[in-house]
Every structure is written in C-alpha cells, then in structure tokens.
C-alpha positions as CSV (number, residue, x, y, z in Angstrom):
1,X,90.5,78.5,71.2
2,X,91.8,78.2,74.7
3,X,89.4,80.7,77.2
4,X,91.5,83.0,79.2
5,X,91.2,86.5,81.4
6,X,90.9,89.3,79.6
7,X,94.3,91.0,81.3
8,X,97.7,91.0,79.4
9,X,100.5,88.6,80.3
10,X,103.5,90.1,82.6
11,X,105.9,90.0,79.4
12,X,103.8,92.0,77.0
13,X,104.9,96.0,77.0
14,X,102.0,98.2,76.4
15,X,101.8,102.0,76.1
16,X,99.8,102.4,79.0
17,X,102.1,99.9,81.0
18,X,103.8,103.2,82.8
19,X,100.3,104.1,84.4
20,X,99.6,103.5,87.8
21,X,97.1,100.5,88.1
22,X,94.3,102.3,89.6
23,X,94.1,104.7,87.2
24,X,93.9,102.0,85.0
25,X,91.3,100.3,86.7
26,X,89.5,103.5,87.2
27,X,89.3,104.6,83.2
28,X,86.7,102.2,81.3
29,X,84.2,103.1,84.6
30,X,84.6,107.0,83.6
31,X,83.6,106.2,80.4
32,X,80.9,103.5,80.3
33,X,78.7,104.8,83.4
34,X,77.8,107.9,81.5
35,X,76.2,106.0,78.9
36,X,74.5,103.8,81.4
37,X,72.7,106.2,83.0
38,X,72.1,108.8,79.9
39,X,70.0,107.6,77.5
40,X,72.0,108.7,74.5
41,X,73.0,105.8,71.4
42,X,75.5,108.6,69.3
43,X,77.1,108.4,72.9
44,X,77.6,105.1,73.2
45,X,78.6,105.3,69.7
46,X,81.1,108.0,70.2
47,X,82.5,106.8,73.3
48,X,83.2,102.8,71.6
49,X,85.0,104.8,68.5
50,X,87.3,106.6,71.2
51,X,88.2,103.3,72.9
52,X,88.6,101.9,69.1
53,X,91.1,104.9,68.9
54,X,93.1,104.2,71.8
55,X,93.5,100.5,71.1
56,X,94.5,100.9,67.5
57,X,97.3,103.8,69.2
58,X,98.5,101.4,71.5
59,X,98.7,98.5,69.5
60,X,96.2,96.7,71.4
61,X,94.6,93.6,69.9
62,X,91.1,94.3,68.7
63,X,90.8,91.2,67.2
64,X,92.0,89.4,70.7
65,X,89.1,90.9,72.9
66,X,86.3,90.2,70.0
67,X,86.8,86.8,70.2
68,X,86.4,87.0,74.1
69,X,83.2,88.3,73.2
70,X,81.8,86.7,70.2
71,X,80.5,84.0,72.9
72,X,78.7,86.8,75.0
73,X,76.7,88.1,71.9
74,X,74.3,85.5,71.5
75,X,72.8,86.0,75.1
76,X,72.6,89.9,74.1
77,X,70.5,89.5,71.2
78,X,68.7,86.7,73.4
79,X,67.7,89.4,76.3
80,X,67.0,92.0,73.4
81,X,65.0,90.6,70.7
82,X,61.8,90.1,71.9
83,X,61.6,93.7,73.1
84,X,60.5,95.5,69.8
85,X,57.3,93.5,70.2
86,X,55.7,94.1,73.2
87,X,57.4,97.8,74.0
88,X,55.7,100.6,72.8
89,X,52.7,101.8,70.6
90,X,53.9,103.3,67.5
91,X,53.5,100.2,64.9
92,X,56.4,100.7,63.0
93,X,55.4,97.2,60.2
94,X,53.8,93.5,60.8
95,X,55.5,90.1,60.6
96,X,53.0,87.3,59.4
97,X,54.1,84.3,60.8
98,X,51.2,82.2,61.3
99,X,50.3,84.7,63.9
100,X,50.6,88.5,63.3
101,X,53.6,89.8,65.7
102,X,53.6,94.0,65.6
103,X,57.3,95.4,65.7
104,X,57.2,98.8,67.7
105,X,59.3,101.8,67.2
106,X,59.9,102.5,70.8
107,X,60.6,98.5,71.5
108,X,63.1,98.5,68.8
109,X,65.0,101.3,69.5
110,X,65.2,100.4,73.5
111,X,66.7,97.1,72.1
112,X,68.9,98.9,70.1
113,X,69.9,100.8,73.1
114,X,69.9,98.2,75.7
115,X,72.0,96.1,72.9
116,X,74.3,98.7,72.8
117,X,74.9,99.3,76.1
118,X,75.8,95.8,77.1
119,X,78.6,95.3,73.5
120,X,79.9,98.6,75.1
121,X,80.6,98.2,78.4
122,X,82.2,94.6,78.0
123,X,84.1,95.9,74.9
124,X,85.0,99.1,76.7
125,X,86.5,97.2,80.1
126,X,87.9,94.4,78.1
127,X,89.6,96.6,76.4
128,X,91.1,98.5,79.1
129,X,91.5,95.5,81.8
130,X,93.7,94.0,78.6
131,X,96.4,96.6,79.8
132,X,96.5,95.3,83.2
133,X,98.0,91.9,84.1
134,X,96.3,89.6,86.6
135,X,98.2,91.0,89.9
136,X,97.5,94.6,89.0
137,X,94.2,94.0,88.6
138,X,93.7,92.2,92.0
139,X,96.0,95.3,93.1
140,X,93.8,98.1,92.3
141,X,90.6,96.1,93.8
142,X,92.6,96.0,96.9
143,X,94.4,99.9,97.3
144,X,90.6,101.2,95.9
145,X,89.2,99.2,98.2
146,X,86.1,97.9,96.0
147,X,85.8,94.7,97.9
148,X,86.5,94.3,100.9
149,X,90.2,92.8,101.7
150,X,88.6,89.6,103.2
151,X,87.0,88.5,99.8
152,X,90.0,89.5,97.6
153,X,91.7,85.7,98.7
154,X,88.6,84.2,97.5
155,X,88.3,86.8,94.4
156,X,91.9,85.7,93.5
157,X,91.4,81.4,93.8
158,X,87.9,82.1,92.0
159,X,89.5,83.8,88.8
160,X,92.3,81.5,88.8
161,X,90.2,78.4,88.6
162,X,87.8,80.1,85.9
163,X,90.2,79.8,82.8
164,X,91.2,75.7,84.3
165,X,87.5,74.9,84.4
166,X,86.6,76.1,81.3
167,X,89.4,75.1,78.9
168,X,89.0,71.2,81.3
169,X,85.4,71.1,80.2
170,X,86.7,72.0,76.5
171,X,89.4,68.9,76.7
172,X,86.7,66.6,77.9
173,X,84.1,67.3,75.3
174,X,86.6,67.0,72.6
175,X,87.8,63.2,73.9
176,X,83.9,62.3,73.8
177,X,83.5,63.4,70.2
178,X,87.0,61.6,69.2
179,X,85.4,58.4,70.9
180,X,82.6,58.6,68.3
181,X,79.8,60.1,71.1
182,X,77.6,62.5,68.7
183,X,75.6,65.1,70.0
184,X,72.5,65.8,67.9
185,X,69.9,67.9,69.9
186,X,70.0,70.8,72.2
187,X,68.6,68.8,75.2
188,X,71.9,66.5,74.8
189,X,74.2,68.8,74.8
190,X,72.4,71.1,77.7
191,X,72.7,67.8,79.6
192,X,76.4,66.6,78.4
193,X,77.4,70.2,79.5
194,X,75.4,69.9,82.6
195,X,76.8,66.7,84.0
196,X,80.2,67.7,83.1
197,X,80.3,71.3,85.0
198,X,78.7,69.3,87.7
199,X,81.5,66.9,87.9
200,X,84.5,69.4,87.2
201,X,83.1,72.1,89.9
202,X,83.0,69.3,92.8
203,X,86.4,68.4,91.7
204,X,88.1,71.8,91.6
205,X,86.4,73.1,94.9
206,X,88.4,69.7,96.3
207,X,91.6,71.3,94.4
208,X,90.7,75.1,95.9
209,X,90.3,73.7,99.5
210,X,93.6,72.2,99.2
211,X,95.1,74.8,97.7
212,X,93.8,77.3,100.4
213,X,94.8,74.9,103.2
214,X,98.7,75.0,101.1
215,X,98.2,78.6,101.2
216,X,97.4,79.4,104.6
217,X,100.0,77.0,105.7
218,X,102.4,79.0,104.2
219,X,101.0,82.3,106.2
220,X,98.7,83.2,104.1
221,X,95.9,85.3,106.0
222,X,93.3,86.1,103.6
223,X,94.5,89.9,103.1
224,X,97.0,90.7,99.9
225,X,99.7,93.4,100.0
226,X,101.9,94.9,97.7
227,X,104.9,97.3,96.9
228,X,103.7,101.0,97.2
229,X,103.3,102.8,93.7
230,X,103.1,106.5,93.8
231,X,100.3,108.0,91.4
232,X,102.2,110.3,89.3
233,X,101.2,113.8,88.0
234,X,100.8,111.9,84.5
235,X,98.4,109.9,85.8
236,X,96.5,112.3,87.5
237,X,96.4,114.2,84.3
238,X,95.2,111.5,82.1
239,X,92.5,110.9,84.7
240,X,91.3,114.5,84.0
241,X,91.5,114.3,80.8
242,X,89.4,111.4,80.2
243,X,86.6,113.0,82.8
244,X,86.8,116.5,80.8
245,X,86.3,114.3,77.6
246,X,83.5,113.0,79.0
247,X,81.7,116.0,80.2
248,X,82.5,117.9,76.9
249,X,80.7,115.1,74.8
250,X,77.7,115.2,77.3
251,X,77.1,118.9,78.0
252,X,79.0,121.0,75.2
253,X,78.8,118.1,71.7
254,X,75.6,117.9,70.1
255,X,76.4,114.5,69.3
256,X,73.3,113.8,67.1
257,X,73.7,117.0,64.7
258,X,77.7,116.1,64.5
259,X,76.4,112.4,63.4
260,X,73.7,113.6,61.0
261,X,76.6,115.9,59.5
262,X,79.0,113.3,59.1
263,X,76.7,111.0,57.2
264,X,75.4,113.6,55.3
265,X,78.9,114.3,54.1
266,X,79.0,110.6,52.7
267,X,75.4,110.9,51.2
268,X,76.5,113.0,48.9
C-alpha cells in the first residue's frame, strides 16, 4: 500500500468540507486532551465511539485511516506490555516461564489506559485531519499561529518529502527482493532498512535544497498567506457544541454506571 498524509484530496466533498479550517483543526484537540489528562478508560471509550459516529455520518473511510495505523500499533503494545509486570502490588496471577513473572492489577490496567490513550488520540486526529486537505491544514497552523510563521516553509517541504521517502524506500526494497536478495533475520533487515534511509535522506535533502533555492527564487520568503475565510456562526456553534459535549460527559455522565448498564442489558 502506497503511505500517504492522513488529509483528504482537494476533489473529495466531505460533510464537514463547509467548515472553516480552524475549526477543524481545533476539534480532535477538544476531544482527545480531556482524556489525556483525566484518568478515565469509559472516557476514552466514549469519546472514540462519538468519533466512530461522526465518521460513519459523514461517510468518512474508517477502513482508510486503520490501515494508516495498523503500522503504529506494534510500537504501542511494544511501550505497553511490559508495564503489568513491574507496576503495582496487587498480584492479580503468575506466568511460569522458566522464571516466574508476576502480572499486577494496577500495571495492567495503566497499560490498558496508556494503550488506550495513544489508539485514541491518533485515531481521533486522523480522523478529523482526513477532512482537511494538505493546504488547509498548513492554513490553520499558520492563522492559529501554532508554529511560528518562519518554520511553517520548512513544516510544508518536510511533509511533502515524507510520503516520497517512504513509498522510495518501498520501491527499492521491492527491486531487491525481485533480484533474488532474501532477507532472513531481523538484524538484516534493521541494516537493509538502515543503509537505505541513510542513502534516500542524503539524497532528498540535495532535492529539498534545490527545491528551496527554486522556491525562493521565485519570491518565496519563508512566510505562507492565504485568502481570508470568515468563521461563520455555524462554526462557532459546532465548536460549542463539541466543548458542551465534552463537559457534560466529564462532570454530569457517570460514564462507568452508564457502561455497567449497558452490558448488563446484553448479559441478560
């Protein structure tokens, strides 16, 4: 599969196409810093159903932004799997491995948190940055101002190279394989991959310098400006909504008794 950005091409209509970019931008941060900061999992839970509810309403393709992140997963359960055995002090059973490894109940439920914490908030801005095209995107970090305007010629040449150097490194791994070059341990292939980022990185920084240098000779200054979009008293109101919604699952939802409820329900 060829890698790509996560934001939708300039020909694809979406619901949320009439909102001002910002706002868009501004969205999956309303709901995923909540959760990071709140140590609540039905949140987290309730909050990646609402986003599941919004994609399937606007059409947007679930199965498009899970296979962006199917490659991401293994590192998550990497950074949480070890934590159930050395976090906490309620032994919740054994593993007898050779050695005796304790599994904790605090550890595993941290992991459980932490784990889904990270799916959330790359599902949860996936899904919403998919509803902005590349030039919003870099819009909105400019009008918002969360990087300053001097990096924003870098942030753009940095992103476009991203998608080049991946999918080049994909081409040139496939013409090895066709050439009969088998790869049988992890060490190889840590060290194939290694020599060829190494090589394809000093390559396209010699393609970015020219293409800065083609840039700037064009006038290019380093600062990005576009056409003035009004925010609209729609999209003011769907910014409120979404903050209300947030506050009423925090402070007014017992989220765990509405949970326990629901399964309950199918217990029966």
């Amino acid at each position: 599969m060829e890698f790509s950005l996560p934001f939708r091409y300039e020909h694809e209509k979406k619901i949320f196409v009439h909102i001002h970019p910002s706002i868009r931008f501004i969205l999956p941060f309303i709901l995923v810093l909540p959760f990071l900061v709140i140590n609540n999992t039905y949140l987290i839970i309730s909050v990646i159903l609402i986003t599941l509810i919004i994609n399937f309403a606007t059409h947007n393709k679930i199965s498009r932004i899970l296979k962006k992140i199917k490659n991401i997963i293994p590192f998550m359960i990497l950074i949480t799997i070890f934590i159930p055995f050395y976090v906490g002090n309620t032994i919740l059973f054994q593993l007898r491995i050779g050695i005796v490894l304790h599994v904790y109940n605090e550890g595993l439920n941290l992991a459980l948190l932490l784990f889904l914490r990270m799916f959330g908030a790359i599902f949860i801005f996936m899904s919403f940055f998919s509803y902005l095209t590349y030039s919003e995107f870099i819009e909105a970090l400019t009008k918002l101002r969360v990087i300053p305007s001097v990096f924003i010629g870098s942030l753009v040449i940095m992103l476009h190279y991203i998608p080049i150097l991946a999918n080049s490194n994909k081409k040139i791994l496939e013409a090895q394989e066709l050439r009969g070059k088998k790869i049988t341990t992890y060490r190889e292939k840590f060290k194939t991959h290694a020599y060829i980022m190494g090589k394809s990185i000093v390559k396209n920084l010699e393609r970015s310098e020219k293409l800065y240098e083609c840039l700037k000779m064009r006038g290019f200054t380093g600062k990005m400006t576009f056409t003035t979009k009004k925010i609209k008293v729609i999209d003011v109101s769907i910014l409120i909504l979404f903050f209300s919604m947030m506050i009423y699952l925090i402070f007014f939802i017992d989220l765990k008794s509405v949970y326990q409820g629901v399964f309950a329900l199918f217990l029966l």
